[in-house]
C-alpha positions in Angstrom: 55.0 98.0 97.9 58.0 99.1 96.3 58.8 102.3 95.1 60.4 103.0 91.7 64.0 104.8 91.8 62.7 106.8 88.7 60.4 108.8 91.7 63.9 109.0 93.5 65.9 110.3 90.4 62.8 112.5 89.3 63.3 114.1 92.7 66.8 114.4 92.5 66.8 116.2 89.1 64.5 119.0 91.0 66.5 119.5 93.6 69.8 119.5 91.4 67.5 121.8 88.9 66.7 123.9 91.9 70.9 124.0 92.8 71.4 125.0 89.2 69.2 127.6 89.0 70.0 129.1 92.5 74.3 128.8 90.9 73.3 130.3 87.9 71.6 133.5 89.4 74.9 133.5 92.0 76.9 132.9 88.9 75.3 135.7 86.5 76.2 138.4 89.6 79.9 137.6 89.5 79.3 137.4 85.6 80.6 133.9 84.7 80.7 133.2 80.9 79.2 129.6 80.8 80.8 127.4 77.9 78.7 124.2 78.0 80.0 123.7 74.6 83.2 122.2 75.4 82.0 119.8 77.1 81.5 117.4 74.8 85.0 117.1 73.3 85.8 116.2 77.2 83.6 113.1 76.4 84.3 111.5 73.2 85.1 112.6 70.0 84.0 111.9 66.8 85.5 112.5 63.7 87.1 111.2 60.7 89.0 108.9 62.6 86.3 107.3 64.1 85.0 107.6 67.9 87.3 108.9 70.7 87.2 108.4 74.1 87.4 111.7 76.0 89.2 112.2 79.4 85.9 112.3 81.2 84.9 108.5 79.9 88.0 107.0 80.3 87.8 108.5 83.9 84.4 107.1 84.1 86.0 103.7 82.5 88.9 103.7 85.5 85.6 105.0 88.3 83.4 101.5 87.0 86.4 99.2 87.1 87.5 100.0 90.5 83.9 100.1 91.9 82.5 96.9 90.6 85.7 94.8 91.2 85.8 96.2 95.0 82.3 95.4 95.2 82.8 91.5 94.5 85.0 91.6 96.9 83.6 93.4 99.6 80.6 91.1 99.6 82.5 87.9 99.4 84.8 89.7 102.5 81.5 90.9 104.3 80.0 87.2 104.0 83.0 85.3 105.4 83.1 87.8 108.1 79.3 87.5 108.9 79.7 83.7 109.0 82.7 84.3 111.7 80.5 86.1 113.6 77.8 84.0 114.2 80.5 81.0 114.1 80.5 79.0 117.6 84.6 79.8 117.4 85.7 82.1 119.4 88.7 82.8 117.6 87.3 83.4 114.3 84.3 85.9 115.9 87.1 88.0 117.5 88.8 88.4 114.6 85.9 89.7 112.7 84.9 91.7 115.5 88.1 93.6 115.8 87.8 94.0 111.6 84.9 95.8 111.7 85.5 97.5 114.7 89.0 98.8 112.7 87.1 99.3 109.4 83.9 100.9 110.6 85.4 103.3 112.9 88.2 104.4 111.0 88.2 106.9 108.0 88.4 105.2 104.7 90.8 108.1 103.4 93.1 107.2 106.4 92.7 103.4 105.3 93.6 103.9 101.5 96.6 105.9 102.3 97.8 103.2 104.9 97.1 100.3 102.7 99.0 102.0 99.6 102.0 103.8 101.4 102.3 101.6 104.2 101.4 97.5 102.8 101.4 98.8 99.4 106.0 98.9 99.1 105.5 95.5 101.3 103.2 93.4 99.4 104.1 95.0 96.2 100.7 96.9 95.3 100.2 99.3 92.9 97.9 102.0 92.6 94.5 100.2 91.4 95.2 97.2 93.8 95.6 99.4 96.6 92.4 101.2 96.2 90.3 98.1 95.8 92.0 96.4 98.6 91.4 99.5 100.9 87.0 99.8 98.8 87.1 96.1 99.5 87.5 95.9 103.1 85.8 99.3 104.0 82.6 98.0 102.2 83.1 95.0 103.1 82.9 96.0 106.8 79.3 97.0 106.4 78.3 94.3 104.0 79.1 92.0 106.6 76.5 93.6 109.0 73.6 93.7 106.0 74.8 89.6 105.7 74.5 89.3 109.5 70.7 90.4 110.1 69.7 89.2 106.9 71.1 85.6 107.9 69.8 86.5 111.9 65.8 87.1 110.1 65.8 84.0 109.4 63.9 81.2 111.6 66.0 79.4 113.9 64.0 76.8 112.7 65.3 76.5 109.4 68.7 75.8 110.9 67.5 73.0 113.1 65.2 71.6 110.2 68.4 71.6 108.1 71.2 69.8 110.3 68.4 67.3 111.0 68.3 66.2 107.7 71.9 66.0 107.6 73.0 69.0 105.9 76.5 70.3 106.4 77.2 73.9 107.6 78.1 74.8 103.6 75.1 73.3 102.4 72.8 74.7 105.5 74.0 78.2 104.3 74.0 77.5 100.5 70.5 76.4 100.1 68.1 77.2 102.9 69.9 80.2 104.9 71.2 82.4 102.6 68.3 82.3 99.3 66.0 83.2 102.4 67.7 85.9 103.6 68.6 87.7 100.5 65.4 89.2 100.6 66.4 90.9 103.3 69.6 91.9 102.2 69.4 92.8 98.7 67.8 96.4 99.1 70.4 97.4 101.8 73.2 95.9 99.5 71.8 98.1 97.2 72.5 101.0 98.8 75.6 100.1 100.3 76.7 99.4 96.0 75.9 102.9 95.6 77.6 104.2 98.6 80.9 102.2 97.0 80.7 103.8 94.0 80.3 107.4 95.5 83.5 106.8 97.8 85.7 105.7 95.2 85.8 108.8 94.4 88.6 108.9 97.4 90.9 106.9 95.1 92.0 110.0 93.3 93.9 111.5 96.2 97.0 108.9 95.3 97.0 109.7 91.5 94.4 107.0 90.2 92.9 109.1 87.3 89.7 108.4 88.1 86.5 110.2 87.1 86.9 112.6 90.0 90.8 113.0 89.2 90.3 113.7 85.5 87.8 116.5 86.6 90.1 118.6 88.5 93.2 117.7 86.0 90.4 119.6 83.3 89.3 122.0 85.8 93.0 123.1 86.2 93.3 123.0 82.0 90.6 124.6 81.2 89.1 126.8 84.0 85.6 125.2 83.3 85.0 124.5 87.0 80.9 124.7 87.3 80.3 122.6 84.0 82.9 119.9 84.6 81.7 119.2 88.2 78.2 119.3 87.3 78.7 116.8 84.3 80.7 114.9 86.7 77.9 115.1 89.2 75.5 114.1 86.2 77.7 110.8 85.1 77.9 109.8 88.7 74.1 109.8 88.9 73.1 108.0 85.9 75.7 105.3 87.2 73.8 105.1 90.9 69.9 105.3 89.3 70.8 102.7 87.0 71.9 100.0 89.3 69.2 101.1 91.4 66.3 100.6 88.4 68.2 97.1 88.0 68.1 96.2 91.1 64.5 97.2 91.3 63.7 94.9 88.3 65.2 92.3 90.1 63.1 92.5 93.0 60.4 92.6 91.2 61.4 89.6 89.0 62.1 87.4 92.3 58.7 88.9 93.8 61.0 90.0 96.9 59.3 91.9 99.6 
């Protein structure tokens, strides 16, 4: 039986609650003047020149961007290599072995600052590029394990039934392999997805002005350290409890397990 993520984000918002309220009795001591009310204006704007995006959304805008394009790459990257390493050719499984092996036990900090001051002069990369190349192939690492036991849960049988009727390796994977196994997959993708969008985060230490940047450029402005980083904290969590309700709708749509 499934369980809903609004349990999950019910319980999150008690324990965050429970943070708050432990902060503010910290916060009162030291005698910190709370000013909630400018946050807003660090979100939109609206006057008589119409609707404004404020520095926090267009961080957010920059955040969603890099984390959804890195994620379409990362799984295409994490399926190729999960093919390689169940491929009969030597070659190609060493290659994705030593990948992962590089990816997985390497910090992706390290990795984004090689990739954008080492390749980036060399293949010509700019900022964004750089972070979702370095995203890409970080998630992609662990995609390609979620790819490889979801494929591996499947019957041998299936494969055998499949090249018997004279399917080629493409179609074997296309139609029969990989529709099974995605209902094996999709909740760990799931997770990893959120995972994605909490590390890009990372991005901000080479000057992306993403969600995370614009909060301490504000922070530094304006001083308002506990109620940017909590509104931060709260943007990042409706982003991660919605995909997790969609993915939960789709789930239940495809009566997955």
């Amino acid at each position: 039986m499934l369980r809903s993520p609004l349990i999950d984000a019910l319980q999150f918002f008690l324990l965050v609650w429970g943070l708050y309220w432990l902060a503010a009795l910290s916060i009162n001591n030291i005698g910190y003047n709370w000013q909630w009310y400018q946050i807003p204006r660090l979100l939109f704007t609206l006057d008589e020149n119409g609707f404004s995006v404020g520095p926090l959304l267009d961080g957010l805008v920059i955040t969603l961007q890099i984390s959804f394009v890195s994620l379409f790459f990362s799984l295409i990257i994490g399926l190729v290599t999960a093919i390689c390493r169940l491929s009969s050719s030597p070659v190609a499984s060493t290659l994705a072995r030593i990948y992962l092996e590089i990816s997985r036990n390497t910090p992706l900090l390290i990795q984004i600052f090689f990739i954008y001051f080492v390749l980036g002069p060399v293949l010509g990369l700019e900022r964004i590029p750089s972070a979702i190349l370095a995203l890409s192939l970080f998630e992609g690492a662990y995609a390609s394990e979620i790819f490889r036991s979801g494929i591996l849960a499947v019957p041998k049988g299936q494969h055998e039934a499949a090249y018997s009727l004279g399917h080629s390796g493409y179609e074997t994977y296309r139609y029969i392999i990989l529709p099974q196994a995605i209902r094996t997959i999709l909740p760990p993708l799931t997770s990893q997805a959120i995972s994605l969008v909490k590390d890009s985060a990372l991005v901000s230490t080479i000057a992306i002005y993403d969600l995370t940047m614009q909060a301490q450029a504000l922070v530094a402005e304006t001083y308002l350290t506990f109620e940017i980083w909590f509104t931060v904290a709260a943007m990042y969590l409706a982003v991660t409890v919605t995909l997790s309700i969609l993915v939960g709708f789709i789930e239940r749509h495809a009566k997955l397990p």
